[in-house]
C-alpha positions as protocol buffer text, in pm:
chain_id: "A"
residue {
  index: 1
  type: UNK
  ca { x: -7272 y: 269 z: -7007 }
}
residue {
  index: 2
  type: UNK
  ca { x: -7258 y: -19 z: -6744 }
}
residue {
  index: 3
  type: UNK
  ca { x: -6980 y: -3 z: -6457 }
}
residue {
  index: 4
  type: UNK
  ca { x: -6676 y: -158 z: -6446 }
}
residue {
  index: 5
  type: UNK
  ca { x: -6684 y: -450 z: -6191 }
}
residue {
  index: 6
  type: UNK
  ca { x: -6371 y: -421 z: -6015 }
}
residue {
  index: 7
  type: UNK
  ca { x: -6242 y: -786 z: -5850 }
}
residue {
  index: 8
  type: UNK
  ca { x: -6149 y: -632 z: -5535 }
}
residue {
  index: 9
  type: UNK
  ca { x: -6326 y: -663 z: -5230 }
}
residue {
  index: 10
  type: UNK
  ca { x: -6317 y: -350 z: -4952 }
}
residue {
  index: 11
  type: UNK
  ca { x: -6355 y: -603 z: -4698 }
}
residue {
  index: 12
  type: UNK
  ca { x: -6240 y: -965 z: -4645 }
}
residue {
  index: 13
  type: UNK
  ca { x: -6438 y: -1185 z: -4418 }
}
residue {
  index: 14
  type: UNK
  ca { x: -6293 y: -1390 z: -4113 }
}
residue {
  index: 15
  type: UNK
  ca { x: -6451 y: -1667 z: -3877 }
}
residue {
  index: 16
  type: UNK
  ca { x: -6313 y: -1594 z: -3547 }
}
residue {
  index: 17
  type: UNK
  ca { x: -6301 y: -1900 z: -3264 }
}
residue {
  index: 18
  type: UNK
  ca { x: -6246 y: -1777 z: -2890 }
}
residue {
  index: 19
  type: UNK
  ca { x: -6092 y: -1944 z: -2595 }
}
residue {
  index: 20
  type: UNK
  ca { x: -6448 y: -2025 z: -2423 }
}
residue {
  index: 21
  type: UNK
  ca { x: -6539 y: -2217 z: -2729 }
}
residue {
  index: 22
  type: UNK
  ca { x: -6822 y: -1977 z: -2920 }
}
residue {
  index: 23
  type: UNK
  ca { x: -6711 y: -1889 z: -3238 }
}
residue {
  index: 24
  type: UNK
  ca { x: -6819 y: -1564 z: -3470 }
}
residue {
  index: 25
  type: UNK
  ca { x: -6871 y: -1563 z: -3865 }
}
residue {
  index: 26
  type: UNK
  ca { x: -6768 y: -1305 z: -4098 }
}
residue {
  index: 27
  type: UNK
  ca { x: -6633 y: -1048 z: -3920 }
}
residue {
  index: 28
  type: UNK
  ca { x: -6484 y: -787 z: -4137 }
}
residue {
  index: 29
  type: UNK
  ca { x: -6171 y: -616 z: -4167 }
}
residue {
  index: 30
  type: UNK
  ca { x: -6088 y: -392 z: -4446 }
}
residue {
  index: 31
  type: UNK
  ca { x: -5882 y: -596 z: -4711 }
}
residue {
  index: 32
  type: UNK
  ca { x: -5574 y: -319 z: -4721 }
}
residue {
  index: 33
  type: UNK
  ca { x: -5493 y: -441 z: -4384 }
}
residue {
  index: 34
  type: UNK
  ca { x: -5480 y: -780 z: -4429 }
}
residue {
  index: 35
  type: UNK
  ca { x: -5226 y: -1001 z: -4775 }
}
residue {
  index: 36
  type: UNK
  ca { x: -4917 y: -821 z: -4692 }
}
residue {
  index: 37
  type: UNK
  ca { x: -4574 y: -956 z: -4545 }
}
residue {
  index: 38
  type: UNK
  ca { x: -4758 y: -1057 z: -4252 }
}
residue {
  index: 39
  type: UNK
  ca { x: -5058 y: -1229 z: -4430 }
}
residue {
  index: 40
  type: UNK
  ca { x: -5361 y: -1252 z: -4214 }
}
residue {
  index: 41
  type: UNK
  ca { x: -5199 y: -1184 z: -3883 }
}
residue {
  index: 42
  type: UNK
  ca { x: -5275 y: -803 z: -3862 }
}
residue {
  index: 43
  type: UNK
  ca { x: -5652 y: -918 z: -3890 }
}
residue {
  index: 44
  type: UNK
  ca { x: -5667 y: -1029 z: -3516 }
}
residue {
  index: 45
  type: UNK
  ca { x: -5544 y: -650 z: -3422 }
}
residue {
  index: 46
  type: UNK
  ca { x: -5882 y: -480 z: -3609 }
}
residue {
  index: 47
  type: UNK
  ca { x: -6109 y: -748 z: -3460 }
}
residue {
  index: 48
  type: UNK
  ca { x: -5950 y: -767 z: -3096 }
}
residue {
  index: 49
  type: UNK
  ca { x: -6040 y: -351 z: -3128 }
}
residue {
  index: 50
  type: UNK
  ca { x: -6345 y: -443 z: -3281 }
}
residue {
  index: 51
  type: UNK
  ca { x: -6434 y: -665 z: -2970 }
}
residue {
  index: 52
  type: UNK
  ca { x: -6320 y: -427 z: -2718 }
}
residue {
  index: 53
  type: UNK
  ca { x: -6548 y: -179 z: -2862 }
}
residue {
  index: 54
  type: UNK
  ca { x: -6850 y: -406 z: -2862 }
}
residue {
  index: 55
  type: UNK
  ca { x: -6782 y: -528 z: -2525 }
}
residue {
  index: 56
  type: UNK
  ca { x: -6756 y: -147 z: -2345 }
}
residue {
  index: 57
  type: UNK
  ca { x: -7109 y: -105 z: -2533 }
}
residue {
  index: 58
  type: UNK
  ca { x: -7218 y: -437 z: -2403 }
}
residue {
  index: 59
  type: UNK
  ca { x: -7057 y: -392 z: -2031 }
}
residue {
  index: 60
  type: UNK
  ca { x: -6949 y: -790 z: -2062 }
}
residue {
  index: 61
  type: UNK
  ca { x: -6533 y: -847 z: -2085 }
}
residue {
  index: 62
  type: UNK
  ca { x: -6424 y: -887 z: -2404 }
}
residue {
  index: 63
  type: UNK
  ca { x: -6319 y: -1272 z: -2526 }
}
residue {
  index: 64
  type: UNK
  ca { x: -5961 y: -1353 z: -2611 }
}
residue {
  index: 65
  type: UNK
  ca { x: -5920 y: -1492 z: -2979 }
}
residue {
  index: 66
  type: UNK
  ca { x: -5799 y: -1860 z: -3001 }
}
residue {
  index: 67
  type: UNK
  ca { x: -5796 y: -1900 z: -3365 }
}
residue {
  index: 68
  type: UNK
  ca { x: -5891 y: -1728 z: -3686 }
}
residue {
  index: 69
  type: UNK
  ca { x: -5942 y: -1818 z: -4044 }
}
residue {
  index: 70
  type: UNK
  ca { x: -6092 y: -1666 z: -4391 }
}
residue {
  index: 71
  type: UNK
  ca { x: -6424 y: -1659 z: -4403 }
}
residue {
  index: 72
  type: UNK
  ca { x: -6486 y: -1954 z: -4618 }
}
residue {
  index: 73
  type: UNK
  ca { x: -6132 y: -2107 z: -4611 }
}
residue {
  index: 74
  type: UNK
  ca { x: -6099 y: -2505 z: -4580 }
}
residue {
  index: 75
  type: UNK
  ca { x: -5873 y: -2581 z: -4269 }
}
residue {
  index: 76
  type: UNK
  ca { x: -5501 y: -2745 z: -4377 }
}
């Protein structure tokens, strides 16, 4: 018998801009975080962690986040 596809992704995928300019595609954040009251705003916590993490491995300060948007997503 074949699987049922389910139309749910575990992860949703975010381009992330940062105040020096460089910019970083598809970072992902696990989709029960993200499409409730607060939309896509509790996505910049997970990847701001995310970056501090990489940046104590890396030994470089982390960047601050100027903008993000869905991986994706046309800009309004």
């Amino acid at each position: 018998m074949a699987k049922k596809q389910t139309s749910k992704s575990e992860f949703v995928l975010f381009d992330v801009t940062y105040e020096d300019g460089s910019r970083r595609s598809n970072r992902r954040v696990p989709s029960d975080v993200v499409g409730g009251l607060d939309g896509d705003e509790p996505a910049r916590s997970v990847i701001e962690a995310q970056d501090r993490e990489i940046a104590e491995k890396s030994g470089q300060p982390p960047l601050r986040i100027k903008s993000l948007q869905r991986a994706g997503a046309t800009k309004k």
